[in-house]
Backbone as a chain_set.jsonl record, in Angstrom:
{"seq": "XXXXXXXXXXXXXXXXXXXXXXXXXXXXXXXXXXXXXXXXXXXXXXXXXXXXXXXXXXXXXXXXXXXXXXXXXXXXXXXXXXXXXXXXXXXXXXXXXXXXXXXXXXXXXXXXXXXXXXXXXXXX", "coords": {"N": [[0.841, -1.178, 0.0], [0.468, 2.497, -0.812], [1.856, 5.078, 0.28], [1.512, 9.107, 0.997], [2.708, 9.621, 3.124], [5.45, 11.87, 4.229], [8.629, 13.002, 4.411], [8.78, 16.719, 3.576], [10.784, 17.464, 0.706], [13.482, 18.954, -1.28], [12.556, 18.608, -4.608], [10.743, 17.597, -4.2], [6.936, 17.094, -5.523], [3.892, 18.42, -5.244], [0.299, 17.995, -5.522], [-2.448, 20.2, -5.62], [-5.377, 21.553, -3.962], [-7.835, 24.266, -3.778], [-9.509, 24.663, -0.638], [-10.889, 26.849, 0.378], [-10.885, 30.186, -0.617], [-10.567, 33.848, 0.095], [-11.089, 37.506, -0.447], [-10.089, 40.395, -0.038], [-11.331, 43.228, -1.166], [-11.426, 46.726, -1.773], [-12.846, 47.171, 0.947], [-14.707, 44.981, 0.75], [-15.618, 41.824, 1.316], [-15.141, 38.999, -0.53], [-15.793, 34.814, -0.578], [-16.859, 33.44, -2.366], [-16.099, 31.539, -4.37], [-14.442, 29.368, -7.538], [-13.231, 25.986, -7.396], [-9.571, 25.993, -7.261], [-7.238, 24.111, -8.957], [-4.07, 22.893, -8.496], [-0.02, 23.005, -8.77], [2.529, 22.692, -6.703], [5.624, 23.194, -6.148], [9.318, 21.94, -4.412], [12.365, 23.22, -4.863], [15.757, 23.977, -4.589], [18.152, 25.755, -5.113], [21.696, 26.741, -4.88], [22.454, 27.549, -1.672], [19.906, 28.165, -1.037], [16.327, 27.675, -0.872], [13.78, 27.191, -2.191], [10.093, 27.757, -3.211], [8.313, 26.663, -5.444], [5.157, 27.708, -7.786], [2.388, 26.313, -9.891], [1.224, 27.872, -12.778], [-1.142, 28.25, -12.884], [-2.189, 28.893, -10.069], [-0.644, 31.658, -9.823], [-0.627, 35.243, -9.418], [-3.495, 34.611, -9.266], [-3.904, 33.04, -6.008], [-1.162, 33.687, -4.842], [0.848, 36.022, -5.335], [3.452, 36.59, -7.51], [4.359, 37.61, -9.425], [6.697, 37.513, -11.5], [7.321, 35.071, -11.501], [9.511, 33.344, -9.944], [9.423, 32.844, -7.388], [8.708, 31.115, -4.014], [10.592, 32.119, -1.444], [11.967, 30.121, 0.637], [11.652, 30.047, 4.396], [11.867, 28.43, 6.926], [12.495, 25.011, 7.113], [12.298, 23.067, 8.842], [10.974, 20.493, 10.162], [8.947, 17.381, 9.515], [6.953, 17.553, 6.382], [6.626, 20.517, 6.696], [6.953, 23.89, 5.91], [7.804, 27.169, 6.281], [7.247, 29.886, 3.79], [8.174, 32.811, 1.716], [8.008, 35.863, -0.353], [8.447, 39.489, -1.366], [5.163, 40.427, -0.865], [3.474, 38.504, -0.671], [3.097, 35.394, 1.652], [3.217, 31.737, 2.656], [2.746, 29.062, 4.3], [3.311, 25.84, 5.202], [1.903, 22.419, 6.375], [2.179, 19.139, 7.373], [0.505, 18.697, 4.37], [-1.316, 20.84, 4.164], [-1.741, 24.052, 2.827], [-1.256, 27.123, 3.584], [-2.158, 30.375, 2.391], [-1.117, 34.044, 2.098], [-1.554, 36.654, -0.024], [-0.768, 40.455, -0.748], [-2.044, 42.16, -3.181], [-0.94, 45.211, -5.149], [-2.071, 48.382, -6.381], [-1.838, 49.558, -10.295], [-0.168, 51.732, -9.858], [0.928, 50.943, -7.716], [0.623, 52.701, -5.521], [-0.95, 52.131, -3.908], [-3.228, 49.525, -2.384], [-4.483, 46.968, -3.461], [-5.937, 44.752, -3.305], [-6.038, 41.724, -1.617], [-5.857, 38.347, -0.864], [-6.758, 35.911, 0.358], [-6.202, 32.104, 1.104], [-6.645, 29.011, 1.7], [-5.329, 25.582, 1.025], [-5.645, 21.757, 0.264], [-3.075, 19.485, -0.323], [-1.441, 16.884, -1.624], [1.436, 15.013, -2.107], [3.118, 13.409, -4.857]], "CA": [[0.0, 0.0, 0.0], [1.327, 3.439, -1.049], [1.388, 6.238, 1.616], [1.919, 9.876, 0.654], [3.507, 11.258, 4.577], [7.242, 12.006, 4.691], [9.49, 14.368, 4.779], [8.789, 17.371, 2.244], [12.307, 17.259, 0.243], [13.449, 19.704, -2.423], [12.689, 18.3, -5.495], [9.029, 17.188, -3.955], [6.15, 17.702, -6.117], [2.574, 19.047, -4.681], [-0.552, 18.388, -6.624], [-3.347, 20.564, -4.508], [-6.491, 22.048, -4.253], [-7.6, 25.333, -2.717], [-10.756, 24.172, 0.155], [-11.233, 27.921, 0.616], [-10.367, 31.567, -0.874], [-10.918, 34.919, 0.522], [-10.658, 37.793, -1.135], [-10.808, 41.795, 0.764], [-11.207, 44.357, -2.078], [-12.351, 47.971, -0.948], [-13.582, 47.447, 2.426], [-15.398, 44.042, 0.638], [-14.955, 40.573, 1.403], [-15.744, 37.58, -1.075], [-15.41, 34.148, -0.329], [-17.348, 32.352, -3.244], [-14.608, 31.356, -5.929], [-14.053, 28.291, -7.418], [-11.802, 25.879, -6.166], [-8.29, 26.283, -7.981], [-6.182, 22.9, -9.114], [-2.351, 23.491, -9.101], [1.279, 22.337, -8.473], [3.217, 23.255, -6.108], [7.089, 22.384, -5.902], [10.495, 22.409, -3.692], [13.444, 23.519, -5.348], [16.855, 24.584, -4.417], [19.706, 26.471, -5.927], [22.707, 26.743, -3.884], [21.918, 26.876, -0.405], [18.444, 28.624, -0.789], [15.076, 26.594, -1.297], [12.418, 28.17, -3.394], [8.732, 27.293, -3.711], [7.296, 26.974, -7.219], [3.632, 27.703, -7.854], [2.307, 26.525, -11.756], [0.346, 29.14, -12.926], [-2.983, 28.413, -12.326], [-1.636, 29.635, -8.753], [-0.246, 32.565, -9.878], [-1.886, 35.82, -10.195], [-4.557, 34.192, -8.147], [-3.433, 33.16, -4.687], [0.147, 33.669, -5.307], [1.305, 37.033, -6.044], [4.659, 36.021, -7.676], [4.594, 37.713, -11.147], [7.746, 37.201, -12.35], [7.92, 33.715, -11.533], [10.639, 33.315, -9.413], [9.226, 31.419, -6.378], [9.283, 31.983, -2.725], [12.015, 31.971, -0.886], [11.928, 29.057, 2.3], [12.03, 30.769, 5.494], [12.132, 28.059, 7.848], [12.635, 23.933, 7.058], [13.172, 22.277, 10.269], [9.664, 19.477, 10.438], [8.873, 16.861, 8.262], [6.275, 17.756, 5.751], [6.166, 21.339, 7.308], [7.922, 25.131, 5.756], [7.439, 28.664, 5.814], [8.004, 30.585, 2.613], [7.422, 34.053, 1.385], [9.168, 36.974, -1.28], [7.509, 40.541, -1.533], [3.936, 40.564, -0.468], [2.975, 36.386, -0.227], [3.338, 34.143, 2.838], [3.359, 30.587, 2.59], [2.628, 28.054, 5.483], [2.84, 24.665, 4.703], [2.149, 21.638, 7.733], [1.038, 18.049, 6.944], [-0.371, 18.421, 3.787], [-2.423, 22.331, 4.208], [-1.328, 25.365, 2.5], [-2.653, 28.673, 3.461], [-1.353, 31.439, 1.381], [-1.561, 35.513, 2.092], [-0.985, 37.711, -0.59], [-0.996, 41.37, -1.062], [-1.758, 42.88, -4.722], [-1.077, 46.937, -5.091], [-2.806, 48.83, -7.974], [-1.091, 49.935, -11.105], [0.669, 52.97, -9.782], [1.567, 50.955, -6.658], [0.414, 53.457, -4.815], [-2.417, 51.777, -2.764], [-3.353, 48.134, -1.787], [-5.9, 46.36, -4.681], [-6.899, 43.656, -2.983], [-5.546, 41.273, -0.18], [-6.371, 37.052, -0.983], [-6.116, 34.403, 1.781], [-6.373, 30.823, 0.74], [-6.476, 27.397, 2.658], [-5.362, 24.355, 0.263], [-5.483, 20.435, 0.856], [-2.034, 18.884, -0.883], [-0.744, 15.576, -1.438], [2.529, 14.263, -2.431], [3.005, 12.657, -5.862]], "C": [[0.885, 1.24, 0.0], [1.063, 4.541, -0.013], [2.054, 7.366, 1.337], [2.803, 11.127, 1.558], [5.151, 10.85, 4.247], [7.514, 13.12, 4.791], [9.241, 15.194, 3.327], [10.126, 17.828, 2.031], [12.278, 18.374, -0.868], [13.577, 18.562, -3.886], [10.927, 17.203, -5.441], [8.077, 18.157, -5.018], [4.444, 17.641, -5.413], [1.51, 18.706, -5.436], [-1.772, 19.257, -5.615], [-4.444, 21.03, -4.958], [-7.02, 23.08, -3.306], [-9.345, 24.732, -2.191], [-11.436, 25.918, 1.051], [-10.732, 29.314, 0.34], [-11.02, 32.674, -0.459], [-10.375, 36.084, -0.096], [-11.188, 39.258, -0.073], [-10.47, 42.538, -0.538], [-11.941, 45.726, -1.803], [-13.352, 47.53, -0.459], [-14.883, 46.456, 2.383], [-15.155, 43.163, 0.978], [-15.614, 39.925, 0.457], [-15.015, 36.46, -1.113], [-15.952, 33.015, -1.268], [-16.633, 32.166, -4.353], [-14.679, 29.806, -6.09], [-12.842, 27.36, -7.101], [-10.271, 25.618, -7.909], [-7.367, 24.673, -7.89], [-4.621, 23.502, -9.383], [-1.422, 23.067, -8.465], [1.932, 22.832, -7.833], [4.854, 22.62, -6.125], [8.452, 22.917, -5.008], [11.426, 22.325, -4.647], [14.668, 23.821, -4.713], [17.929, 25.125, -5.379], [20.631, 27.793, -4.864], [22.41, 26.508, -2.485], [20.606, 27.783, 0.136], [17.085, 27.613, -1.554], [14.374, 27.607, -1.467], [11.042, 27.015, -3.205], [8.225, 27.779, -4.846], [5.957, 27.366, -7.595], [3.346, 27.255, -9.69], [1.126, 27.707, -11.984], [-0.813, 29.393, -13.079], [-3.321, 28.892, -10.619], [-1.484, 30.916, -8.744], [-0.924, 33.742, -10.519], [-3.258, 35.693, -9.338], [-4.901, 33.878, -6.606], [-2.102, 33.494, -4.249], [0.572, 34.655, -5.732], [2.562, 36.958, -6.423], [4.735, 36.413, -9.291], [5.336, 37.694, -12.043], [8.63, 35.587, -12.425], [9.123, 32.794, -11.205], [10.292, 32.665, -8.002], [9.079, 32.349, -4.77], [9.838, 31.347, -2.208], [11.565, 30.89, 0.375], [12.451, 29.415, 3.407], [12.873, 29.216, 6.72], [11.329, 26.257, 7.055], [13.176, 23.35, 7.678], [12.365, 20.823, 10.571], [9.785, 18.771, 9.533], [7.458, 17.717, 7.925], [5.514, 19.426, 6.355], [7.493, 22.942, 7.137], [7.427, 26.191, 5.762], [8.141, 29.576, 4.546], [7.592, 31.989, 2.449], [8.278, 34.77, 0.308], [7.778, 37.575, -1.411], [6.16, 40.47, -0.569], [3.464, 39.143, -0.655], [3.891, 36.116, 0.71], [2.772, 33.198, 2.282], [3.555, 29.993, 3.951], [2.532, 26.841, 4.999], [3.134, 23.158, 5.826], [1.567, 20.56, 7.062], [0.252, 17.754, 5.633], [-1.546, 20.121, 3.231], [-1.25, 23.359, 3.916], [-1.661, 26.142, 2.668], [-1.032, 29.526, 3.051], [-1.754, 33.04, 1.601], [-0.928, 36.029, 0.923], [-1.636, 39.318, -1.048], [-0.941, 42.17, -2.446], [-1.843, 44.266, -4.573], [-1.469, 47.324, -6.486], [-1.66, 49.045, -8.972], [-0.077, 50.57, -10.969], [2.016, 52.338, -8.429], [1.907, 51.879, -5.205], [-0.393, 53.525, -3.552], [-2.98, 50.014, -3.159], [-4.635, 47.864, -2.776], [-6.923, 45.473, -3.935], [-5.905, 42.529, -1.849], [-6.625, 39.762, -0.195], [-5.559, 36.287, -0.121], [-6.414, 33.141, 1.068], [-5.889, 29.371, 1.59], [-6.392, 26.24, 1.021], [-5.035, 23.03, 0.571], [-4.053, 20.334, -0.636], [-1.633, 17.925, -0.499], [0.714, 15.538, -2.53], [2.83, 13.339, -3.512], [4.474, 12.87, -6.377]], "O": [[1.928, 1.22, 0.653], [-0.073, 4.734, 0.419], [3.271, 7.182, 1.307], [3.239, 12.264, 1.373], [5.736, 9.778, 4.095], [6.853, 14.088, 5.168], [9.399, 14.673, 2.223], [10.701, 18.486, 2.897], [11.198, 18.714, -1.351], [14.561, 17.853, -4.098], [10.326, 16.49, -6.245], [8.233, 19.343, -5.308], [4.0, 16.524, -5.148], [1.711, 19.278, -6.507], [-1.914, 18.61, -4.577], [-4.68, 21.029, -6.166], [-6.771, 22.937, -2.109], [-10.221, 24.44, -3.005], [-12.197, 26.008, 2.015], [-10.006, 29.699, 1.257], [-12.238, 32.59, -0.615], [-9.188, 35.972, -0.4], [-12.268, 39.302, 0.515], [-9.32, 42.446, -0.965], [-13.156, 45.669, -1.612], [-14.468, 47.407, -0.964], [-15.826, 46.541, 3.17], [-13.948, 43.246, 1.21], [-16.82, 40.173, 0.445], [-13.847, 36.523, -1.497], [-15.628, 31.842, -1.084], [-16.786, 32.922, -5.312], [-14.902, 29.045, -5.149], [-11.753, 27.744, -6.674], [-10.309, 25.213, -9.071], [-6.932, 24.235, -6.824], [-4.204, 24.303, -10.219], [-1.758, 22.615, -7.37], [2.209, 23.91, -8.358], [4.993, 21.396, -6.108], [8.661, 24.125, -4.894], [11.378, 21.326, -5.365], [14.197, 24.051, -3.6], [18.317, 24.565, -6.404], [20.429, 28.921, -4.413], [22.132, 25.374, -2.094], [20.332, 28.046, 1.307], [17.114, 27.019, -2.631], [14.402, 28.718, -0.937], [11.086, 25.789, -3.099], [7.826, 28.898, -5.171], [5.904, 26.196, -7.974], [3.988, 27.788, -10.595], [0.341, 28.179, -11.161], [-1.418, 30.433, -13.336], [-4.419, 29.154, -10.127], [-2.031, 31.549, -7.841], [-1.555, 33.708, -11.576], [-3.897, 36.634, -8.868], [-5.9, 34.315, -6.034], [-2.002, 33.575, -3.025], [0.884, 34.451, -6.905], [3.217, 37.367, -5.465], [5.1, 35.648, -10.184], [5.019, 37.808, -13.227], [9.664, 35.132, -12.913], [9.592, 31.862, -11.858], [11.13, 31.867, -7.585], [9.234, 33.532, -4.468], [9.814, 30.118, -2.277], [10.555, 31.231, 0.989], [13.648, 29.201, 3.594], [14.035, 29.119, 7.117], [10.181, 26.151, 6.62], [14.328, 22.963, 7.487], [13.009, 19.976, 11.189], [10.539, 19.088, 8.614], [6.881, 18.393, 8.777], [4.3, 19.603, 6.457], [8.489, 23.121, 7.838], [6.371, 26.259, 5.132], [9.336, 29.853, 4.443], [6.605, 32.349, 3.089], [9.348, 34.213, 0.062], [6.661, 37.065, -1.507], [6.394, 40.47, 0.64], [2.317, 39.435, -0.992], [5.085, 36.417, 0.733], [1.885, 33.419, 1.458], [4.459, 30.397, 4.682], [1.563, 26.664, 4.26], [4.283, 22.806, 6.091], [0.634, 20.733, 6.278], [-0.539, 16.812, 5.597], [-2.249, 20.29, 2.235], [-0.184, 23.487, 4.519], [-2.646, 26.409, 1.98], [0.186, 29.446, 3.214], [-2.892, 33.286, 1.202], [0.288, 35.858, 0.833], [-2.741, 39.429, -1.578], [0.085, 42.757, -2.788], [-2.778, 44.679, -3.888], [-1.225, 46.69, -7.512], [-0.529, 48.751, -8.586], [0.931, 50.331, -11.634], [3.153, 52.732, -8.168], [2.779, 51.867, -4.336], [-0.534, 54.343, -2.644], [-3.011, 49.571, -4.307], [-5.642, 48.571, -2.761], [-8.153, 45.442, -3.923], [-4.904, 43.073, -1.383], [-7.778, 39.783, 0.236], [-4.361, 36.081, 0.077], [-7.157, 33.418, 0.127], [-4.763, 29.001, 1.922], [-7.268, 26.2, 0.157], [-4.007, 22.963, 1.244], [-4.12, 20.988, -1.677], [-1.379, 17.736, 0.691], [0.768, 16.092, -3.628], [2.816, 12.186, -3.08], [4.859, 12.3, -7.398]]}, "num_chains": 1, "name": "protein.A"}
């Protein structure tokens, strides 16, 4: 029988699904979205670990527009890291992703919108 717990390793691949999005846009909240399929992955290069998002992530819970990842704060647990770069956090324990990110308008002058997200992930 195959079992998907261990240790999350760089070079682990994510397949997930978001089980809840939140979204604050002037002084609104909406929480009815559909749910989002997408890949998540560990990387390294040199002695920094990156998180990947594929781009049905990105843009959407994931503010990461140039596609460059976020950085791995803290990898000390099994199956359990903190990541972030710019305006996204990353939590990841067991299997659950929740994701903050902050989008700023065009000018960058003032805050667009502000998406939370909870996602279930398994190990493939």
């Amino acid at each position: 029988m195959w079992c998907n717990v261990g240790f999350a390793e760089y070079g682990d691949v994510y397949y997930c699904n978001t089980t809840q999005i939140s979204e604050l846009k002037k002084m609104e909240v909406n929480s009815n979205f559909d749910v989002i399929t997408f890949k998540m992955s560990m990387e390294k290069s040199d002695d920094t670990g990156f998180v990947k998002f594929s781009d049905e992530a990105v843009g959407k819970i994931v503010n990461d527009p140039i596609g460059f990842g976020l950085i791995i704060d803290t990898h000390v647990e099994p199956e359990q890291f903190m990541a972030g770069l710019g305006m996204t956090k990353a939590w990841f324990y067991k299997g659950q992703l929740s994701t903050s990110s902050v989008y700023y308008g065009d000018d960058w002058s003032y805050v667009d919108r502000i998406v939370t997200s909870i996602s279930q992930c398994d190990k493939f």
